[in-house]
N, C-alpha and C positions, 0 to 999 in steps of 0.2 A: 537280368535283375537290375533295375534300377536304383542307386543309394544317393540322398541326398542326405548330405555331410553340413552342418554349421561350424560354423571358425573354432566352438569347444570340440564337436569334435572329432577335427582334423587336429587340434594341438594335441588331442589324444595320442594320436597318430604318427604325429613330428614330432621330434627335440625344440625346433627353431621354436625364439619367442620373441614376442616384438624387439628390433624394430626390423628381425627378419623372418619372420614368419610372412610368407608370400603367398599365402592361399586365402580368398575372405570367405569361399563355401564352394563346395560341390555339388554339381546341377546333375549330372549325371555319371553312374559307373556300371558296367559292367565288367563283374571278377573275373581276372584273368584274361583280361581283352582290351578293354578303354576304360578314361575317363575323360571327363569335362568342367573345368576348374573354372572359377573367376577370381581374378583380381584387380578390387577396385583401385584406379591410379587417381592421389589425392595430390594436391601441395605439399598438405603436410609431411609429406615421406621425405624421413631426414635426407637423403643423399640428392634433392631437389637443392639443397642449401649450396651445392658444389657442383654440381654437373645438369647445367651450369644456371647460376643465378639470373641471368636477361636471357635467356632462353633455355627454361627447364624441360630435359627430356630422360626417359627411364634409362640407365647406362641397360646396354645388352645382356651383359653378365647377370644381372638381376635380370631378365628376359628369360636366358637361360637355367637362374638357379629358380624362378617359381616353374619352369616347366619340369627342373628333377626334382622341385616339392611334391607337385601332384604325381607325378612318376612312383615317388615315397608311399604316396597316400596308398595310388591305385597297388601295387608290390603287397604291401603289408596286409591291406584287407584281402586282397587274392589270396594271399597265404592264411589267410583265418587265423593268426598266432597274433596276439597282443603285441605290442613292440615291447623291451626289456630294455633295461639299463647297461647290460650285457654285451648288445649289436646292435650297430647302426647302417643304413643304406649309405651309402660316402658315390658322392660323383666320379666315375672312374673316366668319362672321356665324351668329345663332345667330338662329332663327325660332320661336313656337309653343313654347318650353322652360315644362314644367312639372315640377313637383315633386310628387310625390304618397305618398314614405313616407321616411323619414330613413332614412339611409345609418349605422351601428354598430358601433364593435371588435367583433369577430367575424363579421358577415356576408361574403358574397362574393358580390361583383358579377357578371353575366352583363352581359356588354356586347353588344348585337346591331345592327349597322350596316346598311342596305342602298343602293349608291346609288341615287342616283333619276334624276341627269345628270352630263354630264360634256363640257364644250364647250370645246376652247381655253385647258387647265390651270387650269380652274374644274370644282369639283367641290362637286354636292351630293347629302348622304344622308338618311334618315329614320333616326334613333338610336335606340334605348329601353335602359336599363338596366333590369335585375331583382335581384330578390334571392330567390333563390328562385323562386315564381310569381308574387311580387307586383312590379308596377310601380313600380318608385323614381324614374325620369325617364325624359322624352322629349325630342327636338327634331327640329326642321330644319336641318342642318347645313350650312355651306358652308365649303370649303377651296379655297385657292389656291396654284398650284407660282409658286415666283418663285425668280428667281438673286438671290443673293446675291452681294456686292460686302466684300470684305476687306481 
């Protein structure tokens, strides 16, 4: 099954709101299996102002956290359950993450997720970002549904 998701709604889907909401639409998913995310990389993305200002490039950790957005996305829709105010997905661990081409005002990320398990609201996926054809990063991802207490 194919789903293609607009930035409303994926915020659906996520807590995050500007200026970290990391997802701009989803091209493709398949429940319970992949997805395929974009994220447009602008100037204006505040953390361009510090890392670093004569040579801005995306820091990796933002790399990593729009790859456990769409991870988010694809988890929640798999499960067919609206997200709550109740539980949220939380980053539980990042394996194997490398780096392999700087992230640039002007590029756009292809985000492509798949998971690999899923046991008892532990989830983990194989991640890659691209830019084009080239490889920008990878990992092993791992996320965890937890309730939240307010």
């Amino acid at each position: 099954m194919n789903q293609i998701m607009d930035v409303l709604e994926i915020a659906k889907c996520l807590p995050h709101r500007y200026p970290f909401l990391l997802i701009d639409r989803v091209v493709e998913m398949e429940l319970g299996v992949s997805i395929k995310a974009i994220k447009n990389v602008s100037i204006n993305e505040p953390f361009f102002q510090g890392h670093f200002p004569k040579y801005p490039v995306m820091p990796g950790v933002l790399i990593m956290e729009a790859l456990a957005q769409a991870a988010g996305v694809l988890s929640y829709k798999s499960l067919e359950v609206p997200p709550s105010e109740d539980s949220l997905y939380f980053f539980a661990g990042i394996d194997n993450a490398r780096f392999k081409r700087q992230v640039v005002p002007g590029d756009q990320l292809t985000l492509c997720v798949q998971i690999t398990a899923n046991k008892r609201g532990i989830w983990k996926y194989k991640a890659q970002a691209f830019v084009g054809d080239e490889l920008a990063a990878e990992a092993d991802l791992m996320c965890a549904q937890r309730d939240v207490k307010r």
